[in-house]
N, CA, C and O atoms as a Maestro MAE file, in Angstrom:
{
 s_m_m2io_version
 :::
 2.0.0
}

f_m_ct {
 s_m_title
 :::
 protein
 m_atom[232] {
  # First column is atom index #
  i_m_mmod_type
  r_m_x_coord
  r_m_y_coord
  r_m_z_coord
  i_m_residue_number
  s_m_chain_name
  s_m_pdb_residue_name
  s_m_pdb_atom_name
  i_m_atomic_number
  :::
  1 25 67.383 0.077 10.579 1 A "UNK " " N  " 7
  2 3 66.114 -0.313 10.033 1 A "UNK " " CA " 6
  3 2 65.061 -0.123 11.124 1 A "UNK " " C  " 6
  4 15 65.587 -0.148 12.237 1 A "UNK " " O  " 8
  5 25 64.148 0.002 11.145 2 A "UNK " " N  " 7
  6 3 62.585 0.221 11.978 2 A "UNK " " CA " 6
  7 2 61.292 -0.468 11.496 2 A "UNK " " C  " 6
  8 15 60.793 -0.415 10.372 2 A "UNK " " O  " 8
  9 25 61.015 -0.887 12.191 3 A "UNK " " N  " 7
  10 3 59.534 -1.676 12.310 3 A "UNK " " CA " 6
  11 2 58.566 -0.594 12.076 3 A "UNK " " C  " 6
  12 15 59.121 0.447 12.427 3 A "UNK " " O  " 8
  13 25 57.404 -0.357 11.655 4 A "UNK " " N  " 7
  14 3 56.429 0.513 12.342 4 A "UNK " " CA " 6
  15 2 55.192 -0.264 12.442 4 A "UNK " " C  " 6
  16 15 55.129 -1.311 11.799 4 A "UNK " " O  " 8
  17 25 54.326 0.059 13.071 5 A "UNK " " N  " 7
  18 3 53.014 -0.682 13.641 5 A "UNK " " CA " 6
  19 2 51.926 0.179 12.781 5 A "UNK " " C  " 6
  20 15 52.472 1.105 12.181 5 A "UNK " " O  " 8
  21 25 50.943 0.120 12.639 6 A "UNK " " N  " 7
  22 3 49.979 0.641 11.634 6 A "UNK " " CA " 6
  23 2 48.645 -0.007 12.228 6 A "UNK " " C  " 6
  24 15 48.553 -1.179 12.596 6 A "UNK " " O  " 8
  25 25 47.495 1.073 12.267 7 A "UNK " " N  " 7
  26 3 46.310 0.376 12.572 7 A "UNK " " CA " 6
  27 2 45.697 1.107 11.170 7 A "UNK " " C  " 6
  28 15 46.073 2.158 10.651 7 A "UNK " " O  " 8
  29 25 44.332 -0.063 10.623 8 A "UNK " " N  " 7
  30 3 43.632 0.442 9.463 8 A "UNK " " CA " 6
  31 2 42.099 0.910 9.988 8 A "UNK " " C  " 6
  32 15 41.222 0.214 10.500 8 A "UNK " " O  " 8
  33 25 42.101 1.870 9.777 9 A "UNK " " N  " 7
  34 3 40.713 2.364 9.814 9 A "UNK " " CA " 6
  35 2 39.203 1.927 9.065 9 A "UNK " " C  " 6
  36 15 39.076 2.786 8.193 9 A "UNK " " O  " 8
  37 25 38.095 1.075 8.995 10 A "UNK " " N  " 7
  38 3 36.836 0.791 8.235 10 A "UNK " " CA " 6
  39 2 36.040 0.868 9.051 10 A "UNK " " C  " 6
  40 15 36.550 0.783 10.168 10 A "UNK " " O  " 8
  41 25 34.861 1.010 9.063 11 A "UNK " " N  " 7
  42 3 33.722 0.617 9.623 11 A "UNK " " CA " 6
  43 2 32.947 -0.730 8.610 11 A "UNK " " C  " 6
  44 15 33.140 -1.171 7.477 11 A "UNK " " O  " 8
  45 25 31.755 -1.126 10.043 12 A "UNK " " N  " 7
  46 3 31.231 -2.466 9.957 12 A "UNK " " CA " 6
  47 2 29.920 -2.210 10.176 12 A "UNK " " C  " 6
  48 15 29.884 -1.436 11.132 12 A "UNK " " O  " 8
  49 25 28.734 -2.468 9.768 13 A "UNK " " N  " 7
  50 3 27.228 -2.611 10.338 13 A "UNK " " CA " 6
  51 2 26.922 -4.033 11.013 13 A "UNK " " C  " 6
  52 15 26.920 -5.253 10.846 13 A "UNK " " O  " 8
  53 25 26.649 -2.911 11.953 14 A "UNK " " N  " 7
  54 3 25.807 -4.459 13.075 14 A "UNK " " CA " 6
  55 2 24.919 -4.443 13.707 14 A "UNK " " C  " 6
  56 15 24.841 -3.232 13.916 14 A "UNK " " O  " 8
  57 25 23.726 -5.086 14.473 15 A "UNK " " N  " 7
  58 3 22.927 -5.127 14.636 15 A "UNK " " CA " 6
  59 2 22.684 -4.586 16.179 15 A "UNK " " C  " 6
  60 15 21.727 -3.868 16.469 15 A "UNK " " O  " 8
  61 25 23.571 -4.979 17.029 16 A "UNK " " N  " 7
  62 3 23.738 -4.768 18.114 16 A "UNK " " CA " 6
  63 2 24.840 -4.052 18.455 16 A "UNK " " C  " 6
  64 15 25.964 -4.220 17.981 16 A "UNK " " O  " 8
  65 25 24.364 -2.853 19.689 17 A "UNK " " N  " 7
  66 3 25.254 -1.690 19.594 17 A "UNK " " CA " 6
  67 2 26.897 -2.062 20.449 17 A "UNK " " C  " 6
  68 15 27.780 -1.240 20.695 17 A "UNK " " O  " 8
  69 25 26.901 -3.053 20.658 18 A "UNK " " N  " 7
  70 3 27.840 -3.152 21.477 18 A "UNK " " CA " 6
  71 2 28.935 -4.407 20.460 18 A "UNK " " C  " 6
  72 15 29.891 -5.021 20.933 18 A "UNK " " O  " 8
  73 25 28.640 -4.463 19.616 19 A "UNK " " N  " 7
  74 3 28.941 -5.524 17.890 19 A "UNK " " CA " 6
  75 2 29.277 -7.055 18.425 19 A "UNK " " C  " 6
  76 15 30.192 -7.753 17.988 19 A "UNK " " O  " 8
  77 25 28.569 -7.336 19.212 20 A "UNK " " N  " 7
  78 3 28.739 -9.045 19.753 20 A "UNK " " CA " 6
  79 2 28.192 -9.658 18.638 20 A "UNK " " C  " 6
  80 15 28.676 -10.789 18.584 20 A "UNK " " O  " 8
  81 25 27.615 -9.519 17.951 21 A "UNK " " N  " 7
  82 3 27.133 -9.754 16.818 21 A "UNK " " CA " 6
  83 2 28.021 -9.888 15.519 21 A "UNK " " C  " 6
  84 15 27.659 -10.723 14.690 21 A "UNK " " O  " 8
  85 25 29.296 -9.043 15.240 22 A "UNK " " N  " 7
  86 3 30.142 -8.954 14.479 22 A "UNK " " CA " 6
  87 2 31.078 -10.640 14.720 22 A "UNK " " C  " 6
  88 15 31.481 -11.161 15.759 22 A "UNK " " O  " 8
  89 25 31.171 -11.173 13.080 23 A "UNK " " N  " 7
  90 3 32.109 -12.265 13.127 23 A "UNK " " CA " 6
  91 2 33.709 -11.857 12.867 23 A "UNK " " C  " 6
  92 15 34.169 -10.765 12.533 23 A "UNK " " O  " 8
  93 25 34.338 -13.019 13.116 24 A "UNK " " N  " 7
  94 3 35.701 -12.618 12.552 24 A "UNK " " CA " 6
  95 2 35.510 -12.347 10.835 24 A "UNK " " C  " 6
  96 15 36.025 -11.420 10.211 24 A "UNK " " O  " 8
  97 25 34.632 -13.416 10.278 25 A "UNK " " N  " 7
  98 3 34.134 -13.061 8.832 25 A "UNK " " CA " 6
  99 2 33.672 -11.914 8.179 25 A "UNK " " C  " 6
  100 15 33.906 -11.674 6.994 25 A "UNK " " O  " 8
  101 25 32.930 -11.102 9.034 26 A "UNK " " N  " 7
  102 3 32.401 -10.035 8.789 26 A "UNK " " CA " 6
  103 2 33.451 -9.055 8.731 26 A "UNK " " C  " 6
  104 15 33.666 -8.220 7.852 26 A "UNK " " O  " 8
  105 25 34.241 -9.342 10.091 27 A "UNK " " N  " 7
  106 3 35.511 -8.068 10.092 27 A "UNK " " CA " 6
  107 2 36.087 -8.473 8.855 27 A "UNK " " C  " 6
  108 15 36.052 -7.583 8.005 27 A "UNK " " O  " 8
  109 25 36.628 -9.590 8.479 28 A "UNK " " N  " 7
  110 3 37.666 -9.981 7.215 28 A "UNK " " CA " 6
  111 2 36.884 -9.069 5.623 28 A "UNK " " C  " 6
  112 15 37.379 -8.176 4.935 28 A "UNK " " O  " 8
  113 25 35.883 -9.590 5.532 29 A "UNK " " N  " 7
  114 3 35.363 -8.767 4.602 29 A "UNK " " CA " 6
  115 2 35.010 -7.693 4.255 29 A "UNK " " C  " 6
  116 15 34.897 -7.419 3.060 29 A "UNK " " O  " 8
  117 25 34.694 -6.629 5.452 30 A "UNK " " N  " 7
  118 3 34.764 -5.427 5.329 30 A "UNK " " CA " 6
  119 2 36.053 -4.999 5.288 30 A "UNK " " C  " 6
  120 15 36.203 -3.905 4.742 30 A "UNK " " O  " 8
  121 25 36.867 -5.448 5.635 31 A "UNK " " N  " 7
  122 3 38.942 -4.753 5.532 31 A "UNK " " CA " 6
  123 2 38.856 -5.001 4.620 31 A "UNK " " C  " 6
  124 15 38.449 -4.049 3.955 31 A "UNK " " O  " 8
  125 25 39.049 -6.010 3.967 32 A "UNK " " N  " 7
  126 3 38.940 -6.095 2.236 32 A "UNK " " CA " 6
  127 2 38.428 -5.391 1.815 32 A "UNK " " C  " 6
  128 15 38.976 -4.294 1.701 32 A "UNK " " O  " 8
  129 25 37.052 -5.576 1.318 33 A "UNK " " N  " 7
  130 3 36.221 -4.398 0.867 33 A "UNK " " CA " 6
  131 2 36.921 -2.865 0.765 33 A "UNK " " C  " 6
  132 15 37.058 -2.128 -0.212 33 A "UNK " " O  " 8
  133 25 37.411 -2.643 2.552 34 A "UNK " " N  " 7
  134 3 37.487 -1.511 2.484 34 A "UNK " " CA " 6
  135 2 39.212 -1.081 1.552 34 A "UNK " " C  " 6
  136 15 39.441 0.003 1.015 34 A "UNK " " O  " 8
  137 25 39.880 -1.903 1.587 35 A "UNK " " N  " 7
  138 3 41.287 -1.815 1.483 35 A "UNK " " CA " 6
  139 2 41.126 -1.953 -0.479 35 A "UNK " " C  " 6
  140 15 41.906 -1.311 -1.183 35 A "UNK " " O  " 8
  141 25 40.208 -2.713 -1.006 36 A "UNK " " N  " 7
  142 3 40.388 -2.362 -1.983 36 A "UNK " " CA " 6
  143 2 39.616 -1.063 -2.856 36 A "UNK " " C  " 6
  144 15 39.477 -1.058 -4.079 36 A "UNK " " O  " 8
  145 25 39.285 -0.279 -2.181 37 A "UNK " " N  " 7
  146 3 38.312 0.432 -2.757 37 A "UNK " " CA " 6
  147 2 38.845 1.801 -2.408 37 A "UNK " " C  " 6
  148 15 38.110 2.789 -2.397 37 A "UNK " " O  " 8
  149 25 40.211 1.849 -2.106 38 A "UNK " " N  " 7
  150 3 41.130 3.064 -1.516 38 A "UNK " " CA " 6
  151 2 41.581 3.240 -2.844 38 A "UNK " " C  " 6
  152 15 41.770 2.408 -3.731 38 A "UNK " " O  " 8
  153 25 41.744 4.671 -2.824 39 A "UNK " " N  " 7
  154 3 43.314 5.022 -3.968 39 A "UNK " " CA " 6
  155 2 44.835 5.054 -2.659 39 A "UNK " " C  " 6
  156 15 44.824 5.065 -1.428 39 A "UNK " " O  " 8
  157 25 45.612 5.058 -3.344 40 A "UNK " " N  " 7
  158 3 47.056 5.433 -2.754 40 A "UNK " " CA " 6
  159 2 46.668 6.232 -1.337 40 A "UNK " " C  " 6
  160 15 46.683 5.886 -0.156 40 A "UNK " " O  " 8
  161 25 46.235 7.741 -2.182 41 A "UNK " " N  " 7
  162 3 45.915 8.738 -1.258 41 A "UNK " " CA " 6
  163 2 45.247 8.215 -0.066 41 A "UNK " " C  " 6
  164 15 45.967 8.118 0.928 41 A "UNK " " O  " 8
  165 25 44.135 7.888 0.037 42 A "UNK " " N  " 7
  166 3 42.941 7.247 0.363 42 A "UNK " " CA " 6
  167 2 43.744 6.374 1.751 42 A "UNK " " C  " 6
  168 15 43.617 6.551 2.962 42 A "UNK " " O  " 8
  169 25 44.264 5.770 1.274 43 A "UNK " " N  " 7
  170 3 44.875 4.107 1.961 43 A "UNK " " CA " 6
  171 2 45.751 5.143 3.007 43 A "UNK " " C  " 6
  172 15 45.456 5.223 4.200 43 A "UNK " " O  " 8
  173 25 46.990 6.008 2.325 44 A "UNK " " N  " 7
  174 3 47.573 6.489 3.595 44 A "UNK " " CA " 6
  175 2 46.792 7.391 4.672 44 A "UNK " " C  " 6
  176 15 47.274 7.664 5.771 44 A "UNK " " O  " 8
  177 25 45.592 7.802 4.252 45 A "UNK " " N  " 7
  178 3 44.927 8.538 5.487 45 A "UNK " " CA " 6
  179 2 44.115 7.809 5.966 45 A "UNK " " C  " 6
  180 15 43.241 8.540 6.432 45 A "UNK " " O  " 8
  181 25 43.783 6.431 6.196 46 A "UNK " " N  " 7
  182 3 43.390 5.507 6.995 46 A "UNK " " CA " 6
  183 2 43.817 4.371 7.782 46 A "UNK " " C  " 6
  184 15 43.288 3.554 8.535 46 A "UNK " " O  " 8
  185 25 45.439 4.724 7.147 47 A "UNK " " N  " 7
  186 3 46.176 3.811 8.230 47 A "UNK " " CA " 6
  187 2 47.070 4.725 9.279 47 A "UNK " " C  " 6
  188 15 47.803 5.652 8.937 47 A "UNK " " O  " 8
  189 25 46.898 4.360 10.346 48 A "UNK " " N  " 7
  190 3 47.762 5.459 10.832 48 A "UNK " " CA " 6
  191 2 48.874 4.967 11.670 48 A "UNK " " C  " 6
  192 15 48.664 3.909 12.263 48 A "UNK " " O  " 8
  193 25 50.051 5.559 11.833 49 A "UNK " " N  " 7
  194 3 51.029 4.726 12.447 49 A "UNK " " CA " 6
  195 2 51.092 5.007 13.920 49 A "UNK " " C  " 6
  196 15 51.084 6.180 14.290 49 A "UNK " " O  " 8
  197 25 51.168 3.783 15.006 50 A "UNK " " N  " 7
  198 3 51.318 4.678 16.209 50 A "UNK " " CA " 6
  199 2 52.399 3.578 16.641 50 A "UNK " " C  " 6
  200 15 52.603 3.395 17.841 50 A "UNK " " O  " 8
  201 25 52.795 3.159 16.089 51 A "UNK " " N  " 7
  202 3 54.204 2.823 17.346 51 A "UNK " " CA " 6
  203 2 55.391 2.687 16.088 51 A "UNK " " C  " 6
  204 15 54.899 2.414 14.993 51 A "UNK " " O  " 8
  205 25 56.797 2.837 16.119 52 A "UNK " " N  " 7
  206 3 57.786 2.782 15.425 52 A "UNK " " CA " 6
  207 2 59.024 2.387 16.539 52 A "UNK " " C  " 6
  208 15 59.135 3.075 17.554 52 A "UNK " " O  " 8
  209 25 60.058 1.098 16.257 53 A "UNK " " N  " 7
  210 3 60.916 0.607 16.871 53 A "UNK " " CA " 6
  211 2 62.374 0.443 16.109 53 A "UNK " " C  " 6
  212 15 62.523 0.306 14.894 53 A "UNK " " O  " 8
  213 25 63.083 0.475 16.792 54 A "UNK " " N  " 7
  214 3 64.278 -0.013 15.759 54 A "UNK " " CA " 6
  215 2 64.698 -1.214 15.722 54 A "UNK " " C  " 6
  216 15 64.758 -1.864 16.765 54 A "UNK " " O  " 8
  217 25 65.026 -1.681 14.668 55 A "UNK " " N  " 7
  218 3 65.226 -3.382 14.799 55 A "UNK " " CA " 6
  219 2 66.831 -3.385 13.844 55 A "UNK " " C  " 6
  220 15 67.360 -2.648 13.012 55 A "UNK " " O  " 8
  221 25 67.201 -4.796 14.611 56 A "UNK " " N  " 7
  222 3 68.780 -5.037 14.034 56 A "UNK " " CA " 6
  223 2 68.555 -5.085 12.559 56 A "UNK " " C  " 6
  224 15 67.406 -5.452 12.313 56 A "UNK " " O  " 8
  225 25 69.161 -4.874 11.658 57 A "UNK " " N  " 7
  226 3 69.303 -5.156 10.026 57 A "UNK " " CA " 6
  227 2 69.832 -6.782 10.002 57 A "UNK " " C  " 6
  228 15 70.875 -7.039 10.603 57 A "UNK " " O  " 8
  229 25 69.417 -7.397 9.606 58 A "UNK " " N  " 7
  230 3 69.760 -8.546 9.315 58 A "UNK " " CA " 6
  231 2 68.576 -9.332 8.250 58 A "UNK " " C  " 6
  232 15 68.764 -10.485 7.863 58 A "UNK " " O  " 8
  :::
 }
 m_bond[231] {
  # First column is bond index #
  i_m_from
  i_m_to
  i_m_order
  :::
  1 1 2 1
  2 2 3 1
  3 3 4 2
  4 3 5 1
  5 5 6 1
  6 6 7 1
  7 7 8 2
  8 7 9 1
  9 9 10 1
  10 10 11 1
  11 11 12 2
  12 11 13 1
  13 13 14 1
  14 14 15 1
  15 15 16 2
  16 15 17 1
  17 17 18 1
  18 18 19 1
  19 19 20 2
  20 19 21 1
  21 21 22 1
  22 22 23 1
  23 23 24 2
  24 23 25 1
  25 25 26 1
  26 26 27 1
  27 27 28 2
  28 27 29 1
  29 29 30 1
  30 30 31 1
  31 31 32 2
  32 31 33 1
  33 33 34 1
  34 34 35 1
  35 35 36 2
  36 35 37 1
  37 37 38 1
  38 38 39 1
  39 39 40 2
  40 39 41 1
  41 41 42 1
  42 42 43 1
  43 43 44 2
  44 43 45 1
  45 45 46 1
  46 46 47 1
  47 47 48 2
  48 47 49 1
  49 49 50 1
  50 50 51 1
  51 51 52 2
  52 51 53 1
  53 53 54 1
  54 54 55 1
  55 55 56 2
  56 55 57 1
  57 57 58 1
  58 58 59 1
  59 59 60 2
  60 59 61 1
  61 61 62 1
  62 62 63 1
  63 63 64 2
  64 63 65 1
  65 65 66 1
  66 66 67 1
  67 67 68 2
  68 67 69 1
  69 69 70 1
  70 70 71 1
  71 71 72 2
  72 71 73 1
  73 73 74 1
  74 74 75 1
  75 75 76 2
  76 75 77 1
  77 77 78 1
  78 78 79 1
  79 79 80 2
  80 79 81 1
  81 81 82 1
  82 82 83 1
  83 83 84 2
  84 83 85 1
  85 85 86 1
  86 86 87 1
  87 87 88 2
  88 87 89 1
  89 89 90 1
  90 90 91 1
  91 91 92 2
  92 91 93 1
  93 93 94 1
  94 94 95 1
  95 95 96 2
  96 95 97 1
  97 97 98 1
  98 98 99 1
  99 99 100 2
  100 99 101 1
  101 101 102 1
  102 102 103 1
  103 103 104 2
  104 103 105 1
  105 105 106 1
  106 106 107 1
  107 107 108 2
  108 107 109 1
  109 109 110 1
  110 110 111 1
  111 111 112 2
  112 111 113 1
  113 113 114 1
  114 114 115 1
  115 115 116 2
  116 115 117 1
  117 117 118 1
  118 118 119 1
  119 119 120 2
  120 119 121 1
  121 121 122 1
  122 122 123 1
  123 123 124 2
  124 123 125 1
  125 125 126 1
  126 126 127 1
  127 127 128 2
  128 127 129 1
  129 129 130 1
  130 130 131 1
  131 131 132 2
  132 131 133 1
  133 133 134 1
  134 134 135 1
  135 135 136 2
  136 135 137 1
  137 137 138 1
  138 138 139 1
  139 139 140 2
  140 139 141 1
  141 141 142 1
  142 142 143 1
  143 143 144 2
  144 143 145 1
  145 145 146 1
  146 146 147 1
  147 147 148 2
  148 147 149 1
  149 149 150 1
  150 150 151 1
  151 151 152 2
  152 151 153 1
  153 153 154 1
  154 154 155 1
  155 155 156 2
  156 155 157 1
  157 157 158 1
  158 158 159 1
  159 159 160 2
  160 159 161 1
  161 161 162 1
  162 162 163 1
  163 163 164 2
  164 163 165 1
  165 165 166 1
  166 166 167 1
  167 167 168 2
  168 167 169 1
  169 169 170 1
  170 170 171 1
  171 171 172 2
  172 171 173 1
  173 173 174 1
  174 174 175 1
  175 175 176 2
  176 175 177 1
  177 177 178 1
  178 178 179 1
  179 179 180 2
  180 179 181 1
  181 181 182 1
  182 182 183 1
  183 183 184 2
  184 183 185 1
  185 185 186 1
  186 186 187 1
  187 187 188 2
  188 187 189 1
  189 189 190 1
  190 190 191 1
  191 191 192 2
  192 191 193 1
  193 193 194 1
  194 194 195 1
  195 195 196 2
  196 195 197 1
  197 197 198 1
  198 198 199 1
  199 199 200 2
  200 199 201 1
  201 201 202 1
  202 202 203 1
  203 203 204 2
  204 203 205 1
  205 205 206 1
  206 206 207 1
  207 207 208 2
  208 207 209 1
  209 209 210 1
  210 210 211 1
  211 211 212 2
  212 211 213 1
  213 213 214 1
  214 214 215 1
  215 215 216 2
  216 215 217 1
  217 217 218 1
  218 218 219 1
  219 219 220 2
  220 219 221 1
  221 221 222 1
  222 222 223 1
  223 223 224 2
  224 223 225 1
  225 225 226 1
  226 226 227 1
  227 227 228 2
  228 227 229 1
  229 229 230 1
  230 230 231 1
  231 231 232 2
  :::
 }
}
């Protein structure tokens, strides 16, 4: 069996270029936003996998 790790791709608007300005709220709602507004297709070309491990089956 294997683990894999996955990062999701969205963007966020913020006011300040360096996003100190961005809440954890803001991030939560734009992933949403963005995660439901994918098709299938869509969703697998914005997550992308970069680490994969093997783990015991149990």
């Amino acid at each position: 069996m294997f683990s894999h790790a996955f990062d999701f791709a969205f963007e966020l608007a913020s006011r300040q270029q360096d996003a100190a300005d961005v809440t954890a709220e803001m991030l939560r709602t734009a992933l949403i936003r963005r995660a439901r507004t994918l098709s299938g297709e869509e969703l697998l070309e914005a997550c992308g996998r970069f680490d994969t491990v093997e783990v015991a089956d149990g």
